[in-house]
N, C-alpha and C positions, 0 to 999 in steps of 0.2 A: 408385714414387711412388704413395701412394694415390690421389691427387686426379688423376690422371691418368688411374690405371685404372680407376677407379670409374666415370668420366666415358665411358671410348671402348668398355669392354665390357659395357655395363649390356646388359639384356637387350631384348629386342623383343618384347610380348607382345601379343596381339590387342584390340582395342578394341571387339568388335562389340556393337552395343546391343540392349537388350531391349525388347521392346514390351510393351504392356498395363501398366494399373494396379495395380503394385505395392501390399502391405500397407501400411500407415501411409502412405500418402498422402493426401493431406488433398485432396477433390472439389473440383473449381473452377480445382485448381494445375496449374502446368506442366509435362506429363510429362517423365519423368527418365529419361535411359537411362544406360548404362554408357559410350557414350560423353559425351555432355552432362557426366558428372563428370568425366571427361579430360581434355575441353577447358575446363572451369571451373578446376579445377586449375594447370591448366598456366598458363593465363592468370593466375592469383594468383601463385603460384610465379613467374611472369617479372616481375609490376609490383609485387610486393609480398614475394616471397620465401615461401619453406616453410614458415615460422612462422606463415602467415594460412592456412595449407589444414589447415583443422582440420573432422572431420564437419559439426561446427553452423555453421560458415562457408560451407561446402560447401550446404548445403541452403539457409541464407538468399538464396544468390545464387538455385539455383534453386529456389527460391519452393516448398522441399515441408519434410516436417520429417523430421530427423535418422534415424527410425525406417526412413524408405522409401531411406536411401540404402543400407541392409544388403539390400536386393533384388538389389543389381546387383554389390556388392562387397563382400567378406567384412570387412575393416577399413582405417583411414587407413591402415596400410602396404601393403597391395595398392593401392591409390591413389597413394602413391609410385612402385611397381613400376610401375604402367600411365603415370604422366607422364615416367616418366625415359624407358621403350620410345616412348613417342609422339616425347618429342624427340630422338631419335636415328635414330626412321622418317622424320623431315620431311629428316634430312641428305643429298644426292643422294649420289648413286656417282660419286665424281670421276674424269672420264679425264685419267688422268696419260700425257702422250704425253711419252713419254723423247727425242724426237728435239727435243722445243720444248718444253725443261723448264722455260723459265724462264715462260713463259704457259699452262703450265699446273700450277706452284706459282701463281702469280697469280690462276689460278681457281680452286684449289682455295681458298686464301684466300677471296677473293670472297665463295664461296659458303657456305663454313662462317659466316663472320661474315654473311651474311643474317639465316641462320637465329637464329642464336645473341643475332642483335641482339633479333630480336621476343620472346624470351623471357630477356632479358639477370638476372637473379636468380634463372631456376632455373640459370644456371652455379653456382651454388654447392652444387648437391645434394650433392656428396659431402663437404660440408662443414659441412650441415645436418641430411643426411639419411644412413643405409645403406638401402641397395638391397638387395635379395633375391638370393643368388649364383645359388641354383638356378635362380633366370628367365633364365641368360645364355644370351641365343643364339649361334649361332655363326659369325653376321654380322659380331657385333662383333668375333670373331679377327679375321677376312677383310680387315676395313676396315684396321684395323692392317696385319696381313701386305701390302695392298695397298699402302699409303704406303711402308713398310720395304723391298718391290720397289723400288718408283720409284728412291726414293734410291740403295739401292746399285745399281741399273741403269745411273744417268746418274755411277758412277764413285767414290760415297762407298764406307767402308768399315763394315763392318752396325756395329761403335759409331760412328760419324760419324751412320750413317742412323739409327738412335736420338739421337741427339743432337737431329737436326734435326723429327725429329718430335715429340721434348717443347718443343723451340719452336715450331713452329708449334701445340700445343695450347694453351700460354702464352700466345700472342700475343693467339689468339684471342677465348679467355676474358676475360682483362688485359682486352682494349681495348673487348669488348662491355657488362663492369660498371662500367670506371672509366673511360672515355668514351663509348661509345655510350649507356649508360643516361641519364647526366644530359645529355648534348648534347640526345638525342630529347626529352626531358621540360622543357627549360628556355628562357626569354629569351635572345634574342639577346645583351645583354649578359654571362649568364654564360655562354654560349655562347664568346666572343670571349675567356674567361677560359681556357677551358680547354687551352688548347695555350702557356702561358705559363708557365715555369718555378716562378714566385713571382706570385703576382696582384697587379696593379699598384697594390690599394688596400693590398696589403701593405707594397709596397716605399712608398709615399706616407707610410704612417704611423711607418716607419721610416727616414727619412731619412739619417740620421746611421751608418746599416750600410752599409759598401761592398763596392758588389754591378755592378760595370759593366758584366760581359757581361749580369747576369738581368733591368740594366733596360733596356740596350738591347736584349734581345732581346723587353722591352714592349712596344716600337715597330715591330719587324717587322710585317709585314702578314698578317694571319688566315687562316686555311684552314678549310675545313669538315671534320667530321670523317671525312671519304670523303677528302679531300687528304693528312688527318694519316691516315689508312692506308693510302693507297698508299703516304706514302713509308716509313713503317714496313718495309711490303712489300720493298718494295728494300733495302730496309735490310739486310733477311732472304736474297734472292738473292743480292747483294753477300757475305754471311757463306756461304754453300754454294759459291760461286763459291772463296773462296778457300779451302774445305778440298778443292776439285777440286782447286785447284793446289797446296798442298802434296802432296794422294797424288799425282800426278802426276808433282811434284817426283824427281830421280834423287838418291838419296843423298849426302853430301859424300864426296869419293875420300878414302880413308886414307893415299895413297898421296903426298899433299902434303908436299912438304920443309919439316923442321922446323928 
């Protein structure tokens, strides 16, 4: 799956910034380094998506023109290449302790959705954007092979433990664009929308559709969107939980009288 692999073995590539006054920098402006366009980037790319990190956008934010951003980086797709390595350097190194797997899927969770929240629209790079293969480090194997241990550690089978890790990168994503993004950014009132099957000013103006469980569950009582992920989360253990017990499971005996 593309959008999988594009996402968990992009490359890691250094960000260290340059000093001094680049050409085409206009006196008076704010110097620019190679990291300053990373982190401009990347912050566009989270609140506004790939499509607004363009050179001339890039340079308006920081206040120099377009000319002095080829000082620090050779073109917009190196700029790619360095925001997709930034966000995957901010990812921690999860200790999956297999003896207490189920609190630590839950951290591992946790912690990917931090991250993933404060830049919740550059999830979509590999959907926006390709990434440069030859940048891939070989972190991004590791990270993979690391989760692919866990699982079949704590008893899955290696397709089970692929299973389970293209959901948890699902989840993640899913939950950081199509709720984290708009919970963090919105009123209370469309806040309260969001864990609601049909929105109730939906089901009001269509009265006459019958819908009994999607209006009663209008009137269930709200969660924040940290409540609607936990339980998600369990949701998630509960489903690993039971493909332990099917391999576990011993065969049915052939030996049953027919």
């Amino acid at each position: 799956m593309y959008f999988l692999r594009s996402v968990v073995t992009l490359a890691g590539m250094p960000t260290q910034g340059s000093s001094g006054r680049g050409r085409g920098r206009p006196r008076g402006r704010s110097a620019v380094t190679r990291d300053s366009i990373v982190a401009t980037a990347l912050r566009l790319a989270g609140d506004e998506g790939f499509g607004e990190v363009t050179m001339h956008r890039l340079a308006r934010e920081l206040g120099v023109t377009p000319r002095a951003l080829y000082n620090h980086v050779a073109d917009r797709q190196e700029v790619v290449d360095l925001v997709a390595a930034e966000l995957l350097r901010q990812l921690p190194e999860h200790a999956f302790d297999q003896a207490d797997w189920r609190d630590a899927l839950r951290t591992a969770y946790a912690e990917a959705r931090e991250i993933y929240r404060r830049h919740s629209r550059a999830t979509l790079i590999s959907l926006d954007e390709t990434v440069t293969a030859a940048s891939i480090d070989p972190r991004r194997i590791t990270t993979a092979e690391r989760m692919l241990e866990f699982f079949v550690g704590i008893g899955l089978s290696l397709e089970q433990a692929v299973d389970a890790r293209t959901a948890f990168l699902l989840d993640v994503f899913a939950f950081s664009i199509l709720v984290d993004y708009r919970y963090d950014r919105s009123p209370e009132p469309v806040r309260a929308e969001l864990e609601r099957p049909v929105p109730r000013a939906w089901l009001e103006a269509l009265p006459e559709v019958e819908a009994p469980n999607a209006r009663a569950a209008s009137g269930l009582p709200g969660r924040s969107s940290d409540g609607m992920f936990a339980a998600f989360v369990e949701m998630r253990i509960a489903g690993v939980e039971q493909m332990l017990g099917a391999t576990r499971r011993p065969p049915a005996s052939s030996d049953a009288p027919g």
